[in-house]
C-alpha positions as CSV (number, residue, x, y, z in Angstrom):
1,X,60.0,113.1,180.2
2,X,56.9,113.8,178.0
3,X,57.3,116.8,175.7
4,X,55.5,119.9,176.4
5,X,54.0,122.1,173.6
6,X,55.5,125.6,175.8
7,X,57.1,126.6,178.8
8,X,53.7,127.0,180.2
9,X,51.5,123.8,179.1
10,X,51.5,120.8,180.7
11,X,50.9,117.8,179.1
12,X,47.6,116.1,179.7
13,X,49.2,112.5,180.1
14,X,50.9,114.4,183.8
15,X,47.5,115.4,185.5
16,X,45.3,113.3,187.9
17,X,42.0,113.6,185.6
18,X,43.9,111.2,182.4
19,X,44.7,108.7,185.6
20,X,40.7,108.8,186.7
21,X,38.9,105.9,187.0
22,X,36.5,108.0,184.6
23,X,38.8,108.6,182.3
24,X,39.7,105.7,179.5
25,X,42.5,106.7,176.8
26,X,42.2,104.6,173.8
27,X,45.3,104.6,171.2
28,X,44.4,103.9,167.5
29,X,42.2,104.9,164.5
30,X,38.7,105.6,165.6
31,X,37.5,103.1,162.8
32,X,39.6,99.7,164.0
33,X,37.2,97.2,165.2
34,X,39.2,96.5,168.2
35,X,38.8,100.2,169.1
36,X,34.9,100.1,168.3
37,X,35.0,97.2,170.3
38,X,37.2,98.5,173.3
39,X,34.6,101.9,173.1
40,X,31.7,99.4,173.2
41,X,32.7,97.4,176.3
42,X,33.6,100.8,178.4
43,X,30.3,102.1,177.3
44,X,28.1,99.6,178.3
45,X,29.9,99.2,181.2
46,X,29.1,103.0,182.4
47,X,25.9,102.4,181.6
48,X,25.3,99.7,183.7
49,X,26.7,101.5,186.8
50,X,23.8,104.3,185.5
51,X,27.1,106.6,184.3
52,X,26.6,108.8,181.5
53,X,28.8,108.5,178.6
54,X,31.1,111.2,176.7
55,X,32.7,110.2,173.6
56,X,36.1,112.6,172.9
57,X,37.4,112.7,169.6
58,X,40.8,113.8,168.4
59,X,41.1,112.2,165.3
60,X,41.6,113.8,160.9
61,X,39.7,117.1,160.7
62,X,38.6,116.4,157.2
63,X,34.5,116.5,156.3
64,X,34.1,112.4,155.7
65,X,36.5,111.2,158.6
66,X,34.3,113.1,160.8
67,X,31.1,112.5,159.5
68,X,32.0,108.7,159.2
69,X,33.2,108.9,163.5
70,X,29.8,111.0,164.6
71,X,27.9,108.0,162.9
72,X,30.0,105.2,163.9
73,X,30.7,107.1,167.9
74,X,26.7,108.1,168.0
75,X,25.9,104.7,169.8
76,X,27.8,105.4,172.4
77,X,27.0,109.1,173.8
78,X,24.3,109.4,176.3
79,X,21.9,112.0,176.0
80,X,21.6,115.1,177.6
């Protein structure tokens, strides 16, 4: 059973949406090559099928970590 932060919160991992097709959890530091690379493939792959892209990011807080992911994740966003 996955743990739930209250009586009322479900946990992401349980709803239909984190099971989309559209949706691709990724497990590891945002800076590891492999998970660059893994972020990459999914990327261009959306883009090919004319998909737009949204990057989540739930990674350290602090001022560098996150300027360091917005350059190193900027590649990958769509616009608009």
């Amino acid at each position: 059973m996955l743990k739930q932060g209250c009586a009322r919160c479900i946990d992401a991992r349980c709803t239909a949406l984190w099971h989309s097709k559209n949706v691709k959890f990724l497990h590891g530091f945002s800076h590891q090559p492999h998970i660059l690379d893994a972020v990459r493939e999914e990327a261009a792959k959306a883009r090919a099928r004319g998909r737009h892209v949204v990057v989540m990011h739930d990674g350290s807080h602090f001022k560098d970590d996150v300027l360091n992911d917005l350059i190193l994740y900027e590649e990958f966003a769509t616009p608009g």
